[in-house]
N, CA, C and O atoms as a GROMACS GRO file, in nm:
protein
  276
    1UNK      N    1  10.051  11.172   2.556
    1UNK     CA    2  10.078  11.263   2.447
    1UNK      C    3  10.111  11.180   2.323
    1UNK      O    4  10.200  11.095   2.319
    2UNK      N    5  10.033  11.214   2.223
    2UNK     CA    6  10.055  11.179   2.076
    2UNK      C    7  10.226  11.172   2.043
    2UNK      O    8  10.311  11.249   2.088
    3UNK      N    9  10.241  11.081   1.971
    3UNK     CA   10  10.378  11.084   1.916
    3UNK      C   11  10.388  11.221   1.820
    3UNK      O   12  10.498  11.274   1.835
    4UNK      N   13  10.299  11.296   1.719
    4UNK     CA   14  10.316  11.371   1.662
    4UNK      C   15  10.338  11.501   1.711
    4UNK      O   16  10.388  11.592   1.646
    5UNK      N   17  10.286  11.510   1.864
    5UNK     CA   18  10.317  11.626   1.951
    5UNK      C   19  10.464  11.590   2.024
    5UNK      O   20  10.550  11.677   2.037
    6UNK      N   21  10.475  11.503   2.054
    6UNK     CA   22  10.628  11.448   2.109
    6UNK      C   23  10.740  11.571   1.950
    6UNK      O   24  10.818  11.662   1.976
    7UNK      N   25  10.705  11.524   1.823
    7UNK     CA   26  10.809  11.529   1.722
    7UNK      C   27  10.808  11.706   1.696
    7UNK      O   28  10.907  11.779   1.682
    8UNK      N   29  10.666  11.744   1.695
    8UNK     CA   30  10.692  11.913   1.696
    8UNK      C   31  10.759  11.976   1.846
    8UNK      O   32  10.834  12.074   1.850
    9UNK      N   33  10.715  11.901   1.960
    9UNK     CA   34  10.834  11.984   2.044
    9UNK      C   35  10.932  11.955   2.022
    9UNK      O   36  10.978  12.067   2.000
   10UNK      N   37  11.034  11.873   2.004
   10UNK     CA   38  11.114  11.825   2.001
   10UNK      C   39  11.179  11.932   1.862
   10UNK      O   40  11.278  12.003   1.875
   11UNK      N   41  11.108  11.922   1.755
   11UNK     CA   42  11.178  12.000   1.666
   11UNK      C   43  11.188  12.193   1.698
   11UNK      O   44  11.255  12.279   1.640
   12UNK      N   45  11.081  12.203   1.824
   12UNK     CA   46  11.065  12.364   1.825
   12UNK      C   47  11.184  12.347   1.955
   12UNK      O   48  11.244  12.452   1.973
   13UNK      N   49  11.213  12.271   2.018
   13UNK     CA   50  11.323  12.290   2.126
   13UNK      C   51  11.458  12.308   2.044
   13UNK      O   52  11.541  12.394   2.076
   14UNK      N   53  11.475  12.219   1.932
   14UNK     CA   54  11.599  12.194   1.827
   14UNK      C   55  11.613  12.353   1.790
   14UNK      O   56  11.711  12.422   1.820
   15UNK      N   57  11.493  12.402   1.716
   15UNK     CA   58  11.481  12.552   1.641
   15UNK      C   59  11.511  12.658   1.764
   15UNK      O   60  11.588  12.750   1.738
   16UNK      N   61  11.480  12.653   1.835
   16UNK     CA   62  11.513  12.742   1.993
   16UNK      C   63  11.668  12.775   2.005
   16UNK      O   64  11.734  12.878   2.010
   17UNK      N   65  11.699  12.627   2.007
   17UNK     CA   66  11.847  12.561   2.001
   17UNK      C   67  11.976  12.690   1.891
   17UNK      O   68  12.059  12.777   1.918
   18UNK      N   69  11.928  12.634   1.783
   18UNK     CA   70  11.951  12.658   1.649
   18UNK      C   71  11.973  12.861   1.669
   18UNK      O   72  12.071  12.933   1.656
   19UNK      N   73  11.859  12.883   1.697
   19UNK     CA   74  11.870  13.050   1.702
   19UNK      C   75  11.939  13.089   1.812
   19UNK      O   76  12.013  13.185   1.790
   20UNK      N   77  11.942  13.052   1.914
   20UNK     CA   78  12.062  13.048   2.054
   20UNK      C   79  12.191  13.047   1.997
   20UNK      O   80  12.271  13.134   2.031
   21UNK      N   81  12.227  12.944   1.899
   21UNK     CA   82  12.345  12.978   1.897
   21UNK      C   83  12.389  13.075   1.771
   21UNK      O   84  12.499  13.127   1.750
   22UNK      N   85  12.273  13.082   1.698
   22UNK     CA   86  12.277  13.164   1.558
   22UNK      C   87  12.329  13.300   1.586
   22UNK      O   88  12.406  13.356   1.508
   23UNK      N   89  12.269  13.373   1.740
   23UNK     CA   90  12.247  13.512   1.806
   23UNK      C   91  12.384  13.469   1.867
   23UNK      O   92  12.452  13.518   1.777
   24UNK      N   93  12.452  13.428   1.929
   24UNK     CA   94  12.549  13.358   2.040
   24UNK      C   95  12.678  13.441   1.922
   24UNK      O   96  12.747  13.543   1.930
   25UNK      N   97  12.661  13.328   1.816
   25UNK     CA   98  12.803  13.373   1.760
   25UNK      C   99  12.797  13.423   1.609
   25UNK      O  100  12.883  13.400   1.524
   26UNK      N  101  12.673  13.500   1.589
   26UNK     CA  102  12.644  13.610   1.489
   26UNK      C  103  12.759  13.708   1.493
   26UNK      O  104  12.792  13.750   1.603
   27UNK      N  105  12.826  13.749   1.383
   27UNK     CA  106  12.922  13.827   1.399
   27UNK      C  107  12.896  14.006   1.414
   27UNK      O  108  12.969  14.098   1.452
   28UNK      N  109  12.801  13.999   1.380
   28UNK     CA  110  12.744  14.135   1.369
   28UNK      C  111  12.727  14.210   1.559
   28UNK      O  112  12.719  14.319   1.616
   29UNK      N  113  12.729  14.038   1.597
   29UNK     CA  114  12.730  14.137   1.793
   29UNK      C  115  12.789  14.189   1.830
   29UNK      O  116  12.762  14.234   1.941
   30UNK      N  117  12.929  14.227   1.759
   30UNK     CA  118  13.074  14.250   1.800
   30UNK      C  119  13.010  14.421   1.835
   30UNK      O  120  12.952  14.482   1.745
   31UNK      N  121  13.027  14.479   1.962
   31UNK     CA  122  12.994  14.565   2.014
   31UNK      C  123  13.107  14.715   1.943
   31UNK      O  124  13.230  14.728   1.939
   32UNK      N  125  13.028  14.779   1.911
   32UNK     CA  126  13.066  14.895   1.840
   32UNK      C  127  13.054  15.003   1.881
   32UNK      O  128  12.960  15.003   1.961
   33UNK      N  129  13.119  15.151   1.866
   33UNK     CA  130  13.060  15.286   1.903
   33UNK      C  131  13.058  15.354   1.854
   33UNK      O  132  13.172  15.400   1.848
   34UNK      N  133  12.963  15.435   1.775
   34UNK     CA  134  12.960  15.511   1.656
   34UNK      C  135  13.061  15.650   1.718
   34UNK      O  136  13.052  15.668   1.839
   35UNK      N  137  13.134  15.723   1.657
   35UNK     CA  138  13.215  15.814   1.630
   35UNK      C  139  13.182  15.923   1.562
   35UNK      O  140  13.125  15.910   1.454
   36UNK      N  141  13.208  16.027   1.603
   36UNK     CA  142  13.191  16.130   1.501
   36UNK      C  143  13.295  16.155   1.375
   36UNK      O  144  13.411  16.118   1.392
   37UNK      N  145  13.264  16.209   1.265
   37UNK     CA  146  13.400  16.177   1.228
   37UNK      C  147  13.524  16.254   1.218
   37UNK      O  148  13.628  16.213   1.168
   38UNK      N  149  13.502  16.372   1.273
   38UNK     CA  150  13.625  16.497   1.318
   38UNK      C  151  13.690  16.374   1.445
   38UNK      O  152  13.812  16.388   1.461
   39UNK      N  153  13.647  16.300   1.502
   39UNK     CA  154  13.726  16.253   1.623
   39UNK      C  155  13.763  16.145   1.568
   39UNK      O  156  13.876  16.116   1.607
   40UNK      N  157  13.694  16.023   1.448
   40UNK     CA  158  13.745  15.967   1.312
   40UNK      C  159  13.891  16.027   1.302
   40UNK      O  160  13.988  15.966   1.347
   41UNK      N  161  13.899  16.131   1.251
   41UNK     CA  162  13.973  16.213   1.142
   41UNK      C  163  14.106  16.204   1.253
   41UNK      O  164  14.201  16.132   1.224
   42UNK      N  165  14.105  16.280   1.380
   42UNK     CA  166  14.165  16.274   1.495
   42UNK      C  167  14.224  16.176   1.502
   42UNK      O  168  14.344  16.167   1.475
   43UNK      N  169  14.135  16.062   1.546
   43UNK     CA  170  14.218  15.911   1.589
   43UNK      C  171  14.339  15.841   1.471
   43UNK      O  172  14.434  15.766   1.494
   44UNK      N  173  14.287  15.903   1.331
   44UNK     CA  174  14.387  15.810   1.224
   44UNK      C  175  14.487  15.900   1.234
   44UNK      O  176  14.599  15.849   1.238
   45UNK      N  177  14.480  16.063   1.240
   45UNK     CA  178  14.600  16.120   1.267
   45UNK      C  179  14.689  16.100   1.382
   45UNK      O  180  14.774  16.189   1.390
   46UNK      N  181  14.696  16.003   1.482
   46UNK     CA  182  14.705  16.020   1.614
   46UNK      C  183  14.768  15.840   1.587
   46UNK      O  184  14.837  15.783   1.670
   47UNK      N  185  14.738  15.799   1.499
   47UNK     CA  186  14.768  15.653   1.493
   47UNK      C  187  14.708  15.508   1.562
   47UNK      O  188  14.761  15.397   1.569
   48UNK      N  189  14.579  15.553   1.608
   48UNK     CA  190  14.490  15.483   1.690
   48UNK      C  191  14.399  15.384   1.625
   48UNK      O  192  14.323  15.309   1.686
   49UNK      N  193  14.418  15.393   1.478
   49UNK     CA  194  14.325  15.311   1.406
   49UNK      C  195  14.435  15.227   1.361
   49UNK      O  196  14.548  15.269   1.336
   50UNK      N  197  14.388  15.081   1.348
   50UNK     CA  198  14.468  14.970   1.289
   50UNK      C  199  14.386  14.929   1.184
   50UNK      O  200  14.453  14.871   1.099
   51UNK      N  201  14.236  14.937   1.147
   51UNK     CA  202  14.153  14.909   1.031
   51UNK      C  203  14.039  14.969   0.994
   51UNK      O  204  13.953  15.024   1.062
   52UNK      N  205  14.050  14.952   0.860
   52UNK     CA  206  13.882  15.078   0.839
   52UNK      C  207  13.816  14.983   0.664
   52UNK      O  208  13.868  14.946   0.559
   53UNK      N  209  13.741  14.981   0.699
   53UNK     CA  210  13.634  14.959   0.584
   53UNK      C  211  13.550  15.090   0.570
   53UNK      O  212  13.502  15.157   0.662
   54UNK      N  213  13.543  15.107   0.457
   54UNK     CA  214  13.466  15.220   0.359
   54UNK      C  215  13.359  15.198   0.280
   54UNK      O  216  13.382  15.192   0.159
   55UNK      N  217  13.220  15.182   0.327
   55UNK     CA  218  13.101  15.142   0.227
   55UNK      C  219  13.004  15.244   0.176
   55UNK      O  220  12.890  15.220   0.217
   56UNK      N  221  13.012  15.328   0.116
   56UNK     CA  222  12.912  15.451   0.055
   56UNK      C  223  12.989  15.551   0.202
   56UNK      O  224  13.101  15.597   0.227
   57UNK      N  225  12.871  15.546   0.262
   57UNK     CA  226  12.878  15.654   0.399
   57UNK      C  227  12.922  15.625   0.454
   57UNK      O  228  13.010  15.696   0.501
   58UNK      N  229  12.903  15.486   0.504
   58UNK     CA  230  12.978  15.416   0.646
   58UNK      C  231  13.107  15.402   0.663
   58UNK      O  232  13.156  15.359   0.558
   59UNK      N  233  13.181  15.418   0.740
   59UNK     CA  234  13.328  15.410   0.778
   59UNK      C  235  13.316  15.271   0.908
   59UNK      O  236  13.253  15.282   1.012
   60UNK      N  237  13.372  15.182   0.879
   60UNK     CA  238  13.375  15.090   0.971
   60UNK      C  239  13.520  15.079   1.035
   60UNK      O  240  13.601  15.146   0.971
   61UNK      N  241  13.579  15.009   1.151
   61UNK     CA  242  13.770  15.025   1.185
   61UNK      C  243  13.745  14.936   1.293
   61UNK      O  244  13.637  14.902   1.339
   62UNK      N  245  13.880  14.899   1.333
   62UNK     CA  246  13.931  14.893   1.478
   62UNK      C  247  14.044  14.971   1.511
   62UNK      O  248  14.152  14.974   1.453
   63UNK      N  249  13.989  15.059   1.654
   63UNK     CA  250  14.094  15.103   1.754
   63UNK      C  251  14.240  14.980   1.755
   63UNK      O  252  14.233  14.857   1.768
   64UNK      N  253  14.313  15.030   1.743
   64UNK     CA  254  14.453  15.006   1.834
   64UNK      C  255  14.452  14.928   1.968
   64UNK      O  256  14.538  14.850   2.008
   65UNK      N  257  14.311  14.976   2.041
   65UNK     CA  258  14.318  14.910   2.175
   65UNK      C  259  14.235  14.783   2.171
   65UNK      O  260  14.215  14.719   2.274
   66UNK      N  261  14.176  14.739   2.026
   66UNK     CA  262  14.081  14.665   1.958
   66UNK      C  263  13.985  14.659   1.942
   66UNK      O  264  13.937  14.581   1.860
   67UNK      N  265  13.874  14.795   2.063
   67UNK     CA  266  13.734  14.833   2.006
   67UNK      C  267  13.732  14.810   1.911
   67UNK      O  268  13.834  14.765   1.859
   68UNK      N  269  13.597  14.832   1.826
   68UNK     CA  270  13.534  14.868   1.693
   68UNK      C  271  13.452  14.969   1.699
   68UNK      O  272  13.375  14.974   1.795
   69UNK      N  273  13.448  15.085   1.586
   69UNK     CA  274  13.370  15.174   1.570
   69UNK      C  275  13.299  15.180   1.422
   69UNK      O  276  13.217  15.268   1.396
   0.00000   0.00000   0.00000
């Protein structure tokens, strides 16, 4: 095998590499459950929410028990 085929695997094993851990510890994986928001509305009256972000529509939080919704 050519040295120039040696250097593209080598760089597509690196790039393999690279996105493994890109997906691994992407923050966006953090497992979520969408909510309705009468049960929203519920949980902050109830004291179950410890955080909430507000973007246009979206309501983002964490449960108390540390889910995310």
């Amino acid at each position: 095998m050519s040295q120039f085929y040696k250097n593209i695997a080598l760089w597509m094993i690196i790039g393999l590499v690279m996105v493994g851990l890109f997906q691994t510890f992407n923050p966006t994986n953090k497992k979520s459950n969408e909510i309705v928001y009468s049960d929203f509305l519920r949980e902050v009256s109830e004291g179950r929410i410890t955080e909430v972000t507000i973007q246009g529509d979206f309501i983002k939080g964490r449960f108390l028990s540390g889910g995310f919704f």
